[in-house]
C-alpha positions as CSV (number, residue, x, y, z in Angstrom):
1,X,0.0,0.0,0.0
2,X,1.2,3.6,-1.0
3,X,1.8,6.0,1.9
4,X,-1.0,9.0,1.8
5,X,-0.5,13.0,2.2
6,X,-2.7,15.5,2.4
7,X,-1.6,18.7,1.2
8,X,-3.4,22.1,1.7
9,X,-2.9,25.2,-0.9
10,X,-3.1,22.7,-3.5
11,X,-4.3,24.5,-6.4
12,X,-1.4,26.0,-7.6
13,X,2.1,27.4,-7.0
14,X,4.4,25.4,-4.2
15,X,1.1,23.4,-3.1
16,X,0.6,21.9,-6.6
17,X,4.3,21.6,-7.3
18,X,4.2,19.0,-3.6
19,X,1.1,17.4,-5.1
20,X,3.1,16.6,-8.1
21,X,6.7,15.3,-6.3
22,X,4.9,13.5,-3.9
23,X,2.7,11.4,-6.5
24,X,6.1,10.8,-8.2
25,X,7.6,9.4,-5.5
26,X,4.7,6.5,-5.2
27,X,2.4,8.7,-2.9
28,X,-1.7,8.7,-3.3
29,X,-2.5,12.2,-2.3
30,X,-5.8,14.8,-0.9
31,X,-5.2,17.9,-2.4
32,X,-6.8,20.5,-0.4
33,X,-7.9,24.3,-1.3
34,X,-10.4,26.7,-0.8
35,X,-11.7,26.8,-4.0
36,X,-12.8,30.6,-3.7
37,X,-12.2,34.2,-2.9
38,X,-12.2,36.0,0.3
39,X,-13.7,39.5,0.7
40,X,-10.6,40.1,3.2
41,X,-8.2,39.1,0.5
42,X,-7.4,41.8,-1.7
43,X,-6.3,39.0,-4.8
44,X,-8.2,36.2,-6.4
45,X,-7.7,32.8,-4.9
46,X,-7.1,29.9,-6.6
47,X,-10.3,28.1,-8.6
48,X,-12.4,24.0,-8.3
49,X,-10.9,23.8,-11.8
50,X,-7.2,24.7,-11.3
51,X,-7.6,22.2,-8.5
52,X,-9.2,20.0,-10.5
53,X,-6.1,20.5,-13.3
54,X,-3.6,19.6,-10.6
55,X,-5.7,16.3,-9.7
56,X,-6.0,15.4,-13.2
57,X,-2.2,14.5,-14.0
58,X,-2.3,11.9,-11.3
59,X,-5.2,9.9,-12.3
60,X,-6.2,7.4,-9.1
61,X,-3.4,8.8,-6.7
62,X,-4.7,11.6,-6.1
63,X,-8.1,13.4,-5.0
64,X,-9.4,17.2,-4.2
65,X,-11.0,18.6,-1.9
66,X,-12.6,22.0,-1.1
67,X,-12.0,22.7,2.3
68,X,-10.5,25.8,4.4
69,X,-7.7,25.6,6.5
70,X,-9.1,28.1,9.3
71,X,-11.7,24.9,9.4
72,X,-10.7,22.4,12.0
73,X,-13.9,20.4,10.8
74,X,-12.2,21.1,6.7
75,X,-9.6,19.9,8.1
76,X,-10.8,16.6,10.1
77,X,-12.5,15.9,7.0
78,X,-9.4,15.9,4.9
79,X,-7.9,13.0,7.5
80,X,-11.0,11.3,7.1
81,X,-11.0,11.0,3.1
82,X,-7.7,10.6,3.2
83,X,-8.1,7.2,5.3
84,X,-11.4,6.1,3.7
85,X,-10.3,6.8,0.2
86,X,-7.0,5.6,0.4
87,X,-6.4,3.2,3.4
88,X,-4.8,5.7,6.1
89,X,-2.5,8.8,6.3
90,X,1.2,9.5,6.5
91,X,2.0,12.7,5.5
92,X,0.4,16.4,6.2
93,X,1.8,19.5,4.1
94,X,0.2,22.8,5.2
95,X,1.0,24.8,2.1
96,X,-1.8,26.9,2.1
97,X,-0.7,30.9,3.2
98,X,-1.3,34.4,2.3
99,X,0.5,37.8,2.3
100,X,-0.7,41.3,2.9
101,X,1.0,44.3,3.7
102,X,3.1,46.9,2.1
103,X,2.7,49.3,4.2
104,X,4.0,49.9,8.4
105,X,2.0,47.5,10.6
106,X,0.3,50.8,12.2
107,X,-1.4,51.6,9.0
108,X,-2.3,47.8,8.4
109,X,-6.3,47.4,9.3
110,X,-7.4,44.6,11.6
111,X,-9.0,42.6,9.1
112,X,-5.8,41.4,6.5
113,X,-3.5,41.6,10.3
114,X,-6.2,38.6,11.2
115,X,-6.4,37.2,7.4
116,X,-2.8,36.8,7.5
117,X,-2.4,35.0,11.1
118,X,-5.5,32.8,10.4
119,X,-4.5,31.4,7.3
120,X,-0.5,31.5,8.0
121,X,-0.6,30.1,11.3
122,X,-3.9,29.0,12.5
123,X,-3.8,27.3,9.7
124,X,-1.0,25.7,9.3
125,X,-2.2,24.5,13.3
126,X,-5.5,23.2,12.2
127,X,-4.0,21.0,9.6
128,X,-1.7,19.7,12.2
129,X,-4.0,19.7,15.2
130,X,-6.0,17.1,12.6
131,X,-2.9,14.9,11.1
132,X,-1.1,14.8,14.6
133,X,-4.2,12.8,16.5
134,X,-4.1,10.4,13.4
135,X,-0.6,9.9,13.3
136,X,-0.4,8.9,17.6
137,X,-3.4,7.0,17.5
138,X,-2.8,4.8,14.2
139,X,1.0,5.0,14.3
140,X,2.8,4.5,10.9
141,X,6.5,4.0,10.3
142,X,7.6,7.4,8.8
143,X,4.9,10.0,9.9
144,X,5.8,13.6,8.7
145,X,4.2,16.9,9.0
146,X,5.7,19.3,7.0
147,X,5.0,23.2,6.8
148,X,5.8,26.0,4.2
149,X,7.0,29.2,6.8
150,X,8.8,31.4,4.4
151,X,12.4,33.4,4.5
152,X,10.3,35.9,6.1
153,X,9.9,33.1,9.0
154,X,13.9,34.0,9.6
155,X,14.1,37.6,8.8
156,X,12.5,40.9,9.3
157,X,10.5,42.2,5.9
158,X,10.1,45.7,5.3
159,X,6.6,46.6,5.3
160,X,5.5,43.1,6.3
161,X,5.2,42.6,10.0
162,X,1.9,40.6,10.3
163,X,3.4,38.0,7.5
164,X,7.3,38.0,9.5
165,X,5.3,37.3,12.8
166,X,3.3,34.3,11.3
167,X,5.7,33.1,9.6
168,X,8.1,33.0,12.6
169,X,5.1,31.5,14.5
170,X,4.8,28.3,12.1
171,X,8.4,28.0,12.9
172,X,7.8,28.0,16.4
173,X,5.1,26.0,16.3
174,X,6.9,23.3,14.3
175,X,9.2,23.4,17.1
176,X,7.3,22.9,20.0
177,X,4.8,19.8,18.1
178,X,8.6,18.3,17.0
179,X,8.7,18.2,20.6
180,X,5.1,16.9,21.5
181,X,5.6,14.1,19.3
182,X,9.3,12.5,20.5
183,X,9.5,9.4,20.8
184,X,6.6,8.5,18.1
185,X,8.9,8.3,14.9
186,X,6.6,11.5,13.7
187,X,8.7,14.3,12.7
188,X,8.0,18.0,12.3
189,X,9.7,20.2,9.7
190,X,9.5,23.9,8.1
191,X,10.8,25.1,5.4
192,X,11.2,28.5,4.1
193,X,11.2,29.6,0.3
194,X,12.2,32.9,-1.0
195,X,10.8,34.7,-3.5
196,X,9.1,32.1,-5.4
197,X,7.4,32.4,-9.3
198,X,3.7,31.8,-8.0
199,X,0.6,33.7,-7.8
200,X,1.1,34.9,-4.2
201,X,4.3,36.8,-5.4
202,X,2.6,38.4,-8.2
203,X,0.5,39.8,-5.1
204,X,3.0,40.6,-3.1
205,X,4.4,43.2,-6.4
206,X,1.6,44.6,-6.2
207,X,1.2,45.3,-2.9
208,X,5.0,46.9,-2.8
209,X,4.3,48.6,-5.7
210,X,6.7,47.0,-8.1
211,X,6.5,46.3,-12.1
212,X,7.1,43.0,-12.0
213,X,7.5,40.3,-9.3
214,X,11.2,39.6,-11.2
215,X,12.5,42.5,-9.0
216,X,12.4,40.3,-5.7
217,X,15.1,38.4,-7.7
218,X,17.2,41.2,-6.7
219,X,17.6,39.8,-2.5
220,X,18.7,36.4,-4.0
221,X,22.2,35.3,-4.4
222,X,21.4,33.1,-7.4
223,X,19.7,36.1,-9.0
224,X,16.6,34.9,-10.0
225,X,13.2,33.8,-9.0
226,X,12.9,30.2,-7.1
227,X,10.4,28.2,-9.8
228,X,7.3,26.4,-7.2
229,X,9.5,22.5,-8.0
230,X,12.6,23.8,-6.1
231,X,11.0,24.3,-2.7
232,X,8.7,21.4,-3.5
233,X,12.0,19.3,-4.0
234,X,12.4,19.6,-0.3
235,X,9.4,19.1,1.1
236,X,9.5,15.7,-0.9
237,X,12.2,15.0,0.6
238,X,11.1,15.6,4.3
239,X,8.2,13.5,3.4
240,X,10.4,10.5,2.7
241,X,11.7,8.0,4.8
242,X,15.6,9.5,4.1
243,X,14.8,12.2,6.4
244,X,14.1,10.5,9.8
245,X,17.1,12.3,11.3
246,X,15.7,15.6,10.6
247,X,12.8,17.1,13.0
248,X,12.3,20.5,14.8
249,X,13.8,22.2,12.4
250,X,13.6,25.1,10.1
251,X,15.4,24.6,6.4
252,X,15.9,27.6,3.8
253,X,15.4,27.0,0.4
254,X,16.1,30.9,-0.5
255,X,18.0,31.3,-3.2
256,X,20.6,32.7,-0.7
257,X,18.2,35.6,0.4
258,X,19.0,34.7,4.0
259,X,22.8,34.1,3.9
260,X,23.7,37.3,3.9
């Protein structure tokens, strides 16, 4: 039997890129989004059909799902299909996030300050809350929960404080549940892209005023953009059994935008 993952933010950019590695690697899959725009979100979410696109290269191994990861009964549901569907669950990837700012947090209003934490990190905790009582109570060999934080999860960003504090919170968070879960064989990892070629960059342009999203490429010592399979590279690797020595830990995959 295939190991199973659930992966939220599936639609598109880094979340469709794990959908993708992870099928590869033998993997049956839930692919999770919200399917539909947010009045508090000042861009257009993904769409049922671009998650339905992503779904559709994998045939059998893989299965969407509308569901909201500020949900904790989305995201209950997502362990349940992913055990009735396909036998049990391995392997949860909270992928979903969002970014707002571009302006000093004193000028930011409440609503895209709570936007940001709720999807981020409440999130990122539901998604977890659910996989981590599946992985203790039905243990399997190699259980992984894997989160996307961001380089902004290591850094300060100008003009970006309620993204740098939930993105530093997933990264604590992954730390303390890396501790919950000693002893189980369950390990919990973050990683943290740079600027990354997806839609939520395009947004972030916007929102810093810039004419293309290629100008980010500028804070990266490899002088271009991250493409969504780079970071998605290493969460397939966390998700694999070669990484069992690896928990409670926060891994860049930056482009260099933090080594300096």
């Amino acid at each position: 039997m295939s190991r199973v993952a659930i992966v939220t933010g599936a639609a598109r950019g880094i979340g469709a890129a794990v959908v993708d590695n992870l099928v590869a690697q033998g993997m049956s899959v839930v692919a999770v989004d919200r399917c539909r725009d947010d009045p508090s979100i000042p861009y257009a979410l993904a769409t049922k059909q671009e998650l339905d696109h992503v779904v559709s290269r994998h045939g059998s191994h893989a299965l969407a799902l509308v569901g909201d990861v500020r949900s904790a009964s989305d995201m209950a549901l997502a362990v349940e299909t992913a055990v009735e569907q396909f036998g049990g669950l391995d392997v949860g990837v909270a992928c979903a996030g969002f970014i707002a700012g571009g302006v000093p947090l004193w000028e930011m209003d409440d609503a895209a300050y709570d936007t940001v934490i709720d999807i981020n990190l409440h999130g990122t905790r539901r998604l977890f809350d659910a996989v981590a009582s599946r992985l203790v109570s039905s243990p399997v060999e190699h259980g992984r929960m894997i989160a996307v934080s961001s380089a902004a999860g290591l850094i300060g960003v100008h003009n970006a404080a309620a993204y740098v504090a939930a993105k530093h919170g997933v990264i604590g968070l992954v730390k303390g549940l890396a501790s919950d879960v000693a002893g189980t064989g369950i390990t919990v990892n973050a990683i943290c892209p740079g600027s990354t070629d997806t839609s939520m960059l395009g947004a972030s342009a916007k929102l810093y005023g810039l004419d293309s999203p290629e100008e980010f490429a500028n804070h990266q010592l490899i002088g271009r953009l991250l493409t969504p399979q780079e970071p998605a590279a290493l969460i397939g690797w966390l998700a694999s059994e070669a990484s069992s020595g690896v928990t409670g830990t926060a891994l860049p995959v930056d482009g260099g935008m933090t080594a300096t």
